[in-house]
C-alpha positions as CSV (number, residue, x, y, z in Angstrom):
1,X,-34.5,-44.4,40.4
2,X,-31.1,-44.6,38.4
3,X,-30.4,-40.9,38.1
4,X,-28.7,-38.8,40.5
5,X,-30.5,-35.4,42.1
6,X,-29.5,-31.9,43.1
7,X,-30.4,-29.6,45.6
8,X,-33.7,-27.6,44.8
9,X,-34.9,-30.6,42.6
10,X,-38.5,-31.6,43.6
11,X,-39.0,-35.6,43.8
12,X,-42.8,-36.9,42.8
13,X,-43.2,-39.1,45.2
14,X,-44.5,-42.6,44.0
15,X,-47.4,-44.0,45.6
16,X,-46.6,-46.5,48.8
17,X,-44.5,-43.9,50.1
18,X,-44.2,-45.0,53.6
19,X,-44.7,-42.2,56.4
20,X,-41.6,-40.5,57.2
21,X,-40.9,-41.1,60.9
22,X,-40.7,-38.3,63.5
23,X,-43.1,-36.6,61.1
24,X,-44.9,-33.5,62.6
25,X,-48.9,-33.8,61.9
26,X,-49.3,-31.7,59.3
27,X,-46.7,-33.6,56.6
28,X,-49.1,-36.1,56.1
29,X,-52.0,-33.7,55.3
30,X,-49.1,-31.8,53.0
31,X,-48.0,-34.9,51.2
32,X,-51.5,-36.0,50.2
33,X,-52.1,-32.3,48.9
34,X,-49.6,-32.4,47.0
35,X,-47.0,-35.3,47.1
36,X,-43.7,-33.8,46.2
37,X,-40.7,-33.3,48.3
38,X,-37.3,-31.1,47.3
39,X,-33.7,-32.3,47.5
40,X,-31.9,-30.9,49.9
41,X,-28.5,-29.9,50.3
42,X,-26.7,-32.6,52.7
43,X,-24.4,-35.5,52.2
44,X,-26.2,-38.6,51.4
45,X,-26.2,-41.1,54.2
46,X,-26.7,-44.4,53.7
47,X,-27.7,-43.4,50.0
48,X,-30.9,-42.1,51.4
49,X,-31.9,-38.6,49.4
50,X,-32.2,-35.5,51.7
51,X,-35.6,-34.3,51.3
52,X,-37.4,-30.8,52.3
53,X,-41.6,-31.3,52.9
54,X,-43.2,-27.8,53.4
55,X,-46.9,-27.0,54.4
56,X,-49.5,-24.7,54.2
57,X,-47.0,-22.1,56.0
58,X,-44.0,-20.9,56.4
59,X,-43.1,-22.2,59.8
60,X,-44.3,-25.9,58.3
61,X,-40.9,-27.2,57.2
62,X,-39.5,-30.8,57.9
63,X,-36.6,-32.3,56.8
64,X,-35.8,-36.3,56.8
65,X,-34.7,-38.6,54.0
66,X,-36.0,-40.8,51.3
67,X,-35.3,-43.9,49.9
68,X,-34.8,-43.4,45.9
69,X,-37.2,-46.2,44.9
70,X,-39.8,-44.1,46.4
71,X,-39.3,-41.5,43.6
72,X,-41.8,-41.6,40.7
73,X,-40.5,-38.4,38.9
74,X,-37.6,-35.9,39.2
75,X,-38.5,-32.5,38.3
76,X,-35.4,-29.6,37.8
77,X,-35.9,-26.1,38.3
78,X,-35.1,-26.0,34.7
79,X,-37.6,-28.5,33.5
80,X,-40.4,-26.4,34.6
81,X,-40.1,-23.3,32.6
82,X,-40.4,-25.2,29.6
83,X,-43.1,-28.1,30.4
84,X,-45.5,-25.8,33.6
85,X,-47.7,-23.1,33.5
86,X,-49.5,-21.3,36.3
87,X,-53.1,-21.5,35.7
88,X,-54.2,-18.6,34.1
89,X,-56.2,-17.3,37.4
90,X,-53.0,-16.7,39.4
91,X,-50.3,-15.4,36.5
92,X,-50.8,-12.1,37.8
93,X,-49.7,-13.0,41.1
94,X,-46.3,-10.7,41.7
95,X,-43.9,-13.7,42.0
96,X,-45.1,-15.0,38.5
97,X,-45.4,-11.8,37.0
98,X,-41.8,-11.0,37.9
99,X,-41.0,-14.7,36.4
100,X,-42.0,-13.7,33.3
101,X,-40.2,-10.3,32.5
102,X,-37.1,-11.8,33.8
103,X,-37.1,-15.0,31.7
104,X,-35.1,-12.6,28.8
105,X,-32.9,-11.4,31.2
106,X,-31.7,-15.3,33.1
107,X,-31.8,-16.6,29.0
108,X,-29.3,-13.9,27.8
109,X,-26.7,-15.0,30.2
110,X,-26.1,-18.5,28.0
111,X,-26.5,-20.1,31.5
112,X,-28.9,-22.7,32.5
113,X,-32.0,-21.5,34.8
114,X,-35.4,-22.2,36.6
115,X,-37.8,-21.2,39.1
116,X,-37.2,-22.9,42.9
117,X,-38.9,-22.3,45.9
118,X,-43.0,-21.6,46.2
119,X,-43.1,-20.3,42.4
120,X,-41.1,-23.7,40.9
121,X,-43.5,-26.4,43.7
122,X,-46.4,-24.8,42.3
123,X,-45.6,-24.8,38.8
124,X,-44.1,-29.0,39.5
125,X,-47.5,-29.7,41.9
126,X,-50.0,-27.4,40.3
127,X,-50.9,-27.0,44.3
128,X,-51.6,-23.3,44.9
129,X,-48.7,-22.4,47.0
130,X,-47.6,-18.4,45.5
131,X,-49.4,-15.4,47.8
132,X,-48.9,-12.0,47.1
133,X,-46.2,-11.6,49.0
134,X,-44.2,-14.5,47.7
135,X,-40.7,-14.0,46.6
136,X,-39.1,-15.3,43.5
137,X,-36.7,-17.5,44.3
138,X,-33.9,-18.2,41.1
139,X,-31.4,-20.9,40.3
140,X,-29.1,-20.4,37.8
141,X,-26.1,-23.0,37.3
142,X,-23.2,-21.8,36.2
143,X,-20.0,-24.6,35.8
144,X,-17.7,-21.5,34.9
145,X,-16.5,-18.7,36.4
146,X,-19.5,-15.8,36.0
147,X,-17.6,-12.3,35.3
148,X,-18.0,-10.0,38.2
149,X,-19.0,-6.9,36.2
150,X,-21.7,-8.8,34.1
151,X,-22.7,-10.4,37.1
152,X,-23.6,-7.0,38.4
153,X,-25.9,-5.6,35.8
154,X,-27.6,-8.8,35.6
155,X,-27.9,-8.3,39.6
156,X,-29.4,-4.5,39.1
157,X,-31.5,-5.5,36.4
158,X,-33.2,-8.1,38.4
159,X,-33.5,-6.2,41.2
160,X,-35.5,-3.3,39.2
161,X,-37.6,-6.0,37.8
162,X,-38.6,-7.1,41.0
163,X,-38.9,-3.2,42.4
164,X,-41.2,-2.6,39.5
165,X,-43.5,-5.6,40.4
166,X,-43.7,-4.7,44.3
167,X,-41.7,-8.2,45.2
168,X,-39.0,-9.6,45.9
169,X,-35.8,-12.4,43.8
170,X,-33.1,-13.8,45.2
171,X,-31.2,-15.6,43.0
172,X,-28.7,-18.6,43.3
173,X,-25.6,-19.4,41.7
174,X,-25.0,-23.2,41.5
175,X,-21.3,-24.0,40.6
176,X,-20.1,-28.0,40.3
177,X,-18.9,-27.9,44.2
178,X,-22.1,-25.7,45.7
179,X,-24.1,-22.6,45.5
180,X,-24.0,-18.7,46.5
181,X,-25.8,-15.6,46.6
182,X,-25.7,-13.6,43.1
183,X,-26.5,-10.5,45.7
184,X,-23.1,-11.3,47.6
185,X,-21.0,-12.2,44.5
186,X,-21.9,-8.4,43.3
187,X,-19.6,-6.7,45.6
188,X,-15.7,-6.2,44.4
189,X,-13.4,-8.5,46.4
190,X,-16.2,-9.8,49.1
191,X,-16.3,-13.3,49.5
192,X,-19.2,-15.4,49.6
193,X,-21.0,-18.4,51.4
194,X,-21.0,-21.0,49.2
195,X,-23.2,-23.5,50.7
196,X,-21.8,-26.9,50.2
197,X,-23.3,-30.8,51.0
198,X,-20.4,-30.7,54.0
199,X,-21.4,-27.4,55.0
200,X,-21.4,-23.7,54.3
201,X,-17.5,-21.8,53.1
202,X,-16.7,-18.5,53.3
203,X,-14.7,-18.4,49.8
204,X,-13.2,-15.9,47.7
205,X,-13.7,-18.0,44.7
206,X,-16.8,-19.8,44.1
207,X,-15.4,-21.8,41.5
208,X,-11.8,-22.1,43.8
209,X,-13.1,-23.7,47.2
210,X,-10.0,-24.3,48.2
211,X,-9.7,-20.4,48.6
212,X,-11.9,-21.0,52.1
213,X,-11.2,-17.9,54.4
């Protein structure tokens, strides 16, 4: 692989994959479902990838790392707006439902965005993987500084969309050093945990780390 991956990135993994070792049970059963794995956020040791495998629950989540020749495609939360569909059977479904009237919304902030969590591996696996009661997880990267007051309204219009579609969003802010809460950022003068490959900071500044408290 001669490309470099971010957190929330979900890896195809490329057939031959060797088992991953310590691996509960059910990650086996997972991978052959569906064989795709997201980038965690950690330091790279030995230039292994930091991967995420999830099953059939929430409680099924393992965490190990992956050689980059094992990885037959890289697919970006923003990649998957434009190139996946849900099938049509489950775009009523309340987390894709609520993807779809806030597409306008994420677009009209000139920022680049996409789907993460159950809604984006479905969409990259075309496993069924969204219930009901699925959340809508957001990443939106943003290199700049985001103003405070527009970062609001784009906060309370999310969250209406969401209240009007009986779910939930949480969306992410990634900057060049990590990423944060748009729900904390909200707040006049709070700081924010910026979640970091060394670690989580308690910043004033997202786009200042060195303004740690």
């Amino acid at each position: 692989m001669g490309r470099v991956v971010s957190p929330h990135d979900l890896l195809r993994l490329a057939p031959g994959t060797p088992d991953f070792s310590d691996a509960p049970a059910w990650v086996a059963a997972s991978l052959k479902r569906a064989p795709f794995v997201v980038v965690r956020r950690a330091v790279s040791v030995n230039a292994l990838i930091a991967v995420g495998i999830r099953g059939t629950i929430r409680s099924e989540r393992f965490g190990s790392w992956l050689d980059p020749r094992y990885v037959e495609q890289v697919l970006e939360p923003e990649t998957l707006l434009a190139n996946s569909k849900p099938s049509t059977t489950r775009t009523k479904l309340s987390a894709f439902a609520l993807l779809q009237a806030v597409a306008p919304l994420c677009d009209a902030t000139g920022c680049t965005w996409g789907p993460t969590g159950s809604v984006g591996f479905e969409l990259a696996s075309g496993c069924p993987t969204v219930t009901q009661t699925s959340d809508l997880d957001l990443l939106l990267r943003a290199p700049d500084r985001l103003d405070r007051t527009a970062a609001k309204l784009l906060f309370d219009a999310l969250s209406q969309a969401a209240l009007d579609r009986g779910t939930r969003i949480d969306m992410q802010i990634q900057t060049r050093d990590g990423a944060f809460s748009l729900a904390e950022y909200v707040h006049p003068g709070a700081r924010v945990m910026l979640r970091c490959a060394d670690g989580p900071k308690l910043v004033a500044d997202p786009w200042q780390t060195s303004q740690a408290a």
